[in-house]
C-alpha positions in Angstrom: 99.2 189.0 153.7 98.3 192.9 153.7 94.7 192.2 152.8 94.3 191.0 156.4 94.4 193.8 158.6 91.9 195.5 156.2 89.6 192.3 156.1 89.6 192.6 160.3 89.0 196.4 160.1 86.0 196.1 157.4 84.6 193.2 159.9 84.6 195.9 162.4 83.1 198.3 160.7 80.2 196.4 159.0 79.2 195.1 162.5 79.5 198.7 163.9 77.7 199.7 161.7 74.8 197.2 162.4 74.7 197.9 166.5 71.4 199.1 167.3 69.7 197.6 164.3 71.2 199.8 161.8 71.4 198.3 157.8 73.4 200.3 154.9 73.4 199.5 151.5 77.0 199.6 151.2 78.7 196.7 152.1 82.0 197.2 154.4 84.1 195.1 151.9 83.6 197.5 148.9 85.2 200.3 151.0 88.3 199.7 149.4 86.8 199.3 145.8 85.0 202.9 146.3 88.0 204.8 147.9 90.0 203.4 144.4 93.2 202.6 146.5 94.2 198.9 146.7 93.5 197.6 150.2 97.5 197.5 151.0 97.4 201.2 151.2 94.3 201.6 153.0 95.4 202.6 156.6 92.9 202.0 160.1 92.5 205.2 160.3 90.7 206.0 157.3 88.4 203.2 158.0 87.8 204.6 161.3 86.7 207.6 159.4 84.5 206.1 157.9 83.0 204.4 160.2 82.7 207.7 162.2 80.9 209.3 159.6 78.5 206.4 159.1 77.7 206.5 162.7 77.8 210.0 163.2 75.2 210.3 160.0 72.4 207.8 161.2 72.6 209.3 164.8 72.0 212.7 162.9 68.4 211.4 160.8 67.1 209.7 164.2 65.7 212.7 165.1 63.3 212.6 161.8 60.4 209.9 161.7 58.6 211.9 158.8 60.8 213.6 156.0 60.5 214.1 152.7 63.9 213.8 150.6 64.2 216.5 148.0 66.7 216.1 144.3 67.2 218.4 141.5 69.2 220.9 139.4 71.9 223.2 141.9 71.7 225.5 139.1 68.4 227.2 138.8 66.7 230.1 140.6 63.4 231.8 142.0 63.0 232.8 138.8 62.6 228.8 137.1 59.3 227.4 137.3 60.5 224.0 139.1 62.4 226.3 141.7 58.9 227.8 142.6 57.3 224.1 142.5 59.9 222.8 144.8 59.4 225.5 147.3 55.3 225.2 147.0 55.4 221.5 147.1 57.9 221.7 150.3 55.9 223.8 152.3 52.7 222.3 152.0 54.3 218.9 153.0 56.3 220.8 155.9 52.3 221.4 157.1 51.4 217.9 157.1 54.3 217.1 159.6 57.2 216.3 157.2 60.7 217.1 157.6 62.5 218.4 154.1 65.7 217.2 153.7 67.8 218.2 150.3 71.7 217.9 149.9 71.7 221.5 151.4 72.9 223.5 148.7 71.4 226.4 145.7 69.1 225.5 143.6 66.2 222.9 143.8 68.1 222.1 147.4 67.8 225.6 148.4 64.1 225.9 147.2 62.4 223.0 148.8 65.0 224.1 152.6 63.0 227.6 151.5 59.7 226.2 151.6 60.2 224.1 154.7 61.7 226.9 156.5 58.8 229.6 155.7 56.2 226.6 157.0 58.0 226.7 159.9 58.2 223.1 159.3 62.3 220.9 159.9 64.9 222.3 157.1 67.6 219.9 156.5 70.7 219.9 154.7 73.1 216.9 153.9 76.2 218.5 153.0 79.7 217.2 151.1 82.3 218.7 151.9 84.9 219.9 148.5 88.2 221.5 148.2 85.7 224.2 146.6 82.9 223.8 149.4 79.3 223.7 148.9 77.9 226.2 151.1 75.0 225.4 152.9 71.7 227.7 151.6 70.3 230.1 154.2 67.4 228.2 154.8 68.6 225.2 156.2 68.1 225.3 160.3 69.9 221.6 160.5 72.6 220.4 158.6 75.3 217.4 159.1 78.3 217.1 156.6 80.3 214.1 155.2 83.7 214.2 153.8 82.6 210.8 151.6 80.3 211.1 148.8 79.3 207.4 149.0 78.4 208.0 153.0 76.7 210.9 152.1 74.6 209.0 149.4 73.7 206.5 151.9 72.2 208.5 154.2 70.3 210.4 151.4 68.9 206.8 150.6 67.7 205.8 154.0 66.5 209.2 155.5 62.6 209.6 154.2 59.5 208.1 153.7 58.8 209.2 150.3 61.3 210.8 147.6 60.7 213.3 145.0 63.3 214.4 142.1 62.7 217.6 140.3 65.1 218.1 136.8 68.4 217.8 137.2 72.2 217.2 136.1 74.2 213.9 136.1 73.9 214.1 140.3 70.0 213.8 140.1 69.7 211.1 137.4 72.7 209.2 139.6 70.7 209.3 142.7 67.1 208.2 140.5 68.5 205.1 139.6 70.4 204.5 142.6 67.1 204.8 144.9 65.0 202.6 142.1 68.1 199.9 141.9 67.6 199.7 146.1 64.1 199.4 145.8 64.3 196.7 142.8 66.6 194.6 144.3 64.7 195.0 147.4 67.9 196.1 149.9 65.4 198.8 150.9 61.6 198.6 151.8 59.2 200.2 148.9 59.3 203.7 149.1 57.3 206.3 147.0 59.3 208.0 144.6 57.8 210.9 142.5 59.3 212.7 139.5 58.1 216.1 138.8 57.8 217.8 136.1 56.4 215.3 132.5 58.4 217.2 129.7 61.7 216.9 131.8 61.4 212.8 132.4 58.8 211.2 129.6 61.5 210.4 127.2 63.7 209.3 129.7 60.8 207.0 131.3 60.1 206.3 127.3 63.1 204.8 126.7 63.3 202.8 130.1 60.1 201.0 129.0 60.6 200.7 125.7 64.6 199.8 125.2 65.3 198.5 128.8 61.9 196.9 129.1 60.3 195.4 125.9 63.2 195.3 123.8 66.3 193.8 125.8 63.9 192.8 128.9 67.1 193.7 131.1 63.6 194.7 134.0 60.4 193.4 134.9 57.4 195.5 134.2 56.4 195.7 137.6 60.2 197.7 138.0 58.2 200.6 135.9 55.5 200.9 139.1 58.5 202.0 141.8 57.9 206.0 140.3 55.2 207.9 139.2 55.4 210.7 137.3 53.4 213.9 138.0 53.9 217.1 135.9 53.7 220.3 139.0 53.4 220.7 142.7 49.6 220.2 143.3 49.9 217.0 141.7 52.7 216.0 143.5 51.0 217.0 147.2 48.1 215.0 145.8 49.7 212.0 145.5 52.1 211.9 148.4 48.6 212.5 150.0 47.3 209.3 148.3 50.1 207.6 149.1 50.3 208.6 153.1 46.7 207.2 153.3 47.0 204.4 151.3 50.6 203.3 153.7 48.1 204.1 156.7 
């Protein structure tokens, strides 16, 4: 039947994808689920694509062993305290030998490629590309760009050591609980993950333990332990110091 040829080609991609050791957290057979087409109209070519991209992507974050993965608001400026906090915090972690890597664009991106860059420390920018494109913010000295939003979110999830999420819109929260949900249902390794700023993310975290935790018990408490929650820059560096010693 015509689900067939596409079985064959996800086959090949999923163990293409695994060659050298290489594990995603998207599964080949949902490529067809994620595109929204049904699988008859899926053609090898977009596949390939895909598995071009996927390749292309992981070869790109081989050449960082120590990054720090940077989320928040596109929307803000020098002028908004978290901007500033996410350019502080970036530099003084581009110092202790981390790469910054943020979605590349304005904003909280643009702030912690700012801080990297005037450390002299690695700038890095994952990209999307859109019909109205995201340009890349000046301080970015090495970018890659995907033309899949669910690639691009895959390589956002497996290229650092530690992540930190600064306020945001529906993209930020999106890639919060897509990090914690890898990290709960353990298809990635333990990984630090900080949230800055308290009177941004204590009602949010409030109603995780209360409503999602005590009252429908839909987690375990020990899910609650996969953040921490620091309210400005210095506390941040602090901890992912804590953290880096503790790891060691």
């Amino acid at each position: 039947m015509a689900q067939l040829p596409i079985h064959r080609e996800s086959k090949k991609l999923e163990a293409t994808l695994k060659q050298g050791g290489l594990e995603i957290c998207l599964p080949a057979s949902q490529v067809a689920e994620l595109l929204r087409l049904p699988p008859e109209d899926i053609k090898s070519v977009r596949l390939s694509r895909i598995m071009k991209e996927f390749i292309s992507g992981f070869e790109f974050l081989k050449g960082y062993t120590k990054a720090a993965t940077f989320f928040g608001s596109s929307r803000v400026d020098e002028r908004n305290f978290y901007y500033r906090e996410a350019q502080k915090l970036a530099h003084r972690l581009s110092q202790e030998g981390f790469a910054i890597i943020t979605g590349g664009g304005p904003g909280i991106m643009e702030a912690a490629n700012k801080g990297a860059y005037e450390a002299g420390g690695k700038s890095v920018g994952i990209n999307i590309q859109m019909y109205a494109e995201q340009k890349i913010n000046k301080y970015v000295d090495a970018s890659t760009s995907f033309h899949y939003f669910f690639v691009r979110k895959v390589m956002l999830a497996f290229a650092s050591e530690i992540y930190i999420f600064f306020p945001g819109g529906f993209g930020t929260l999106d890639e919060f609980f897509e990090i914690i949900t890898l990290i709960q249902t353990k298809k990635i390794k333990p990984i630090p993950v900080l949230l800055v700023g308290k009177s941004y993310w204590q009602e949010l975290l409030k109603w995780i333990e209360l409503a999602v935790y005590e009252e429908n018990h839909a987690i375990e408490k020990e899910h609650l332990e996969i953040y921490r929650l620091v309210d400005n820059a210095d506390e941040a560096f602090a901890l992912v110091k804590e953290l880096v010693n503790h790891k060691s």
